[in-house]
C-alpha positions in Angstrom: 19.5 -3.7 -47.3 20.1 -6.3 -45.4 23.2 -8.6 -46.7 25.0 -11.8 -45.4 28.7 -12.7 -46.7 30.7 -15.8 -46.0 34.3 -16.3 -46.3 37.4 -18.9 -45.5 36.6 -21.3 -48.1 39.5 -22.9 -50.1 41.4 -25.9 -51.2 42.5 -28.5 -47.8 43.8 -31.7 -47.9 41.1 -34.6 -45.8 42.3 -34.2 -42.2 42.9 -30.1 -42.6 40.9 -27.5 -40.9 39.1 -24.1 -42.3 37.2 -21.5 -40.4 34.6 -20.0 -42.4 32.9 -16.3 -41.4 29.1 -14.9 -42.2 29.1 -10.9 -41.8 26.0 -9.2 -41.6 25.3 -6.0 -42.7 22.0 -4.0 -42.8 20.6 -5.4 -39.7 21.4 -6.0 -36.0 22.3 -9.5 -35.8 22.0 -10.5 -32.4 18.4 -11.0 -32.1 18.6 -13.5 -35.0 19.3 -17.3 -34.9 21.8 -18.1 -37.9 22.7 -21.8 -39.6 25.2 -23.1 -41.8 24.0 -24.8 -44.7 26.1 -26.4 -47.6 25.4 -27.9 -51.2 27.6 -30.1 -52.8 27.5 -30.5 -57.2 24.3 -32.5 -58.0 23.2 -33.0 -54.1 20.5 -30.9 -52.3 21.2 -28.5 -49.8 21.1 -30.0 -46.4 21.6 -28.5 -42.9 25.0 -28.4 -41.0 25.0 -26.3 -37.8 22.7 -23.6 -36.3 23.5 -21.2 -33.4 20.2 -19.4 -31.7 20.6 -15.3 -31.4 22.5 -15.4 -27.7 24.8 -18.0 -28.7 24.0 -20.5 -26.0 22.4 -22.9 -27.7 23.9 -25.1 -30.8 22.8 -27.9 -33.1 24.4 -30.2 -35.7 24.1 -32.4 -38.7 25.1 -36.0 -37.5 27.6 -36.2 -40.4 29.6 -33.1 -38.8 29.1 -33.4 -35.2 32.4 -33.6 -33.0 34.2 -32.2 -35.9 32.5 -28.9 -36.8 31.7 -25.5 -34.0 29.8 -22.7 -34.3 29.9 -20.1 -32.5 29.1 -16.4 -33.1 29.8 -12.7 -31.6 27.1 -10.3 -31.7 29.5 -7.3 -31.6 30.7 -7.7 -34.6 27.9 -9.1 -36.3 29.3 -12.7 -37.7 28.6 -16.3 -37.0 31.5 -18.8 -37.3 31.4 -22.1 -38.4 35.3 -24.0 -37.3 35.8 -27.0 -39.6 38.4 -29.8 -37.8 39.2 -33.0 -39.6 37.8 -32.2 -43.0 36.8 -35.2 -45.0 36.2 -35.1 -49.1 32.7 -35.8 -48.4 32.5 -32.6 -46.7 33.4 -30.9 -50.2 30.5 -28.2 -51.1 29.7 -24.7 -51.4 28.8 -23.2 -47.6 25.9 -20.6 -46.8 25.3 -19.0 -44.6 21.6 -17.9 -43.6 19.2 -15.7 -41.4 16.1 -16.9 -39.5 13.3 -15.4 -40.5 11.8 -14.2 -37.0 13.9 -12.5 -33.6 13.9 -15.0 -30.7 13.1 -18.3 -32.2 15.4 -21.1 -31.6 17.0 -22.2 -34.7 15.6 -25.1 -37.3 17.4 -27.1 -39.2 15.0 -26.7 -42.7 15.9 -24.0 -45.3 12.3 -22.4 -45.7 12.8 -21.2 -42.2 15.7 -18.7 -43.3 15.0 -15.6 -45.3 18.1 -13.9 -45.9 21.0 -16.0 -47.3 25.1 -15.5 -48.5 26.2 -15.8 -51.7 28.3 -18.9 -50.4 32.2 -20.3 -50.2 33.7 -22.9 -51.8 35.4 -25.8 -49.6 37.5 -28.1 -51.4 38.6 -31.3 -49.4 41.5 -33.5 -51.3 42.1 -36.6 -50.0 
């Protein structure tokens, strides 16, 4: 069964950093891209960060770029998603998520993912 879960969400005051992980389990990860979504209370879900299979390529949301990183490492199965200079708007529950095919360069629209994380909770005070 193939299974995705984040972690490193919490409570950080605007200005604070978190580091958030996505383990995979059930799969070999590497021939997968992988994005970073996140849903804040009464919002939609909208795209933050995507990282094609090798790791070479990236892309952001606007609203995070300069601020957030993604990387991954394919040994041990987990994507990465470094969070600098939180702000309250970036308050919302992060998931992680599969594409659906091997080898495709990453999108930034939901429907393309098939396998997603339960999610983790960031918390930005100002």
């Amino acid at each position: 069964q193939v299974r995705l879960a984040e972690s490193g969400g919490g409570l950080v005051q605007a200005g604070g950093s978190l580091k958030l992980s996505c383990k995979a389990s059930g799969l070999t990860f590497d021939t997968y891209s992988t994005g970073w979504f996140r849903q804040a209370s009464g919002k939609v879900r909208e795209f933050v960060a995507a990282i094609d299979w090798s790791g070479r390529t990236t892309w952001y949301a606007d609203s995070v770029k300069g601020r957030f990183t993604i990387s991954r490492d394919n040994a041990k199965n987990a994507v990465y998603l470094q969070m600098d200079s939180l702000r309250p708007e970036d308050t919302a529950e992060y998931h992680c998520a599969k594409d659906q095919d091997p080898h495709r360069m990453p999108s930034m629209r939901p429907r393309e993912y098939d396998v997603w994380g339960q999610g983790t909770q960031v918390t930005v005070s100002s």
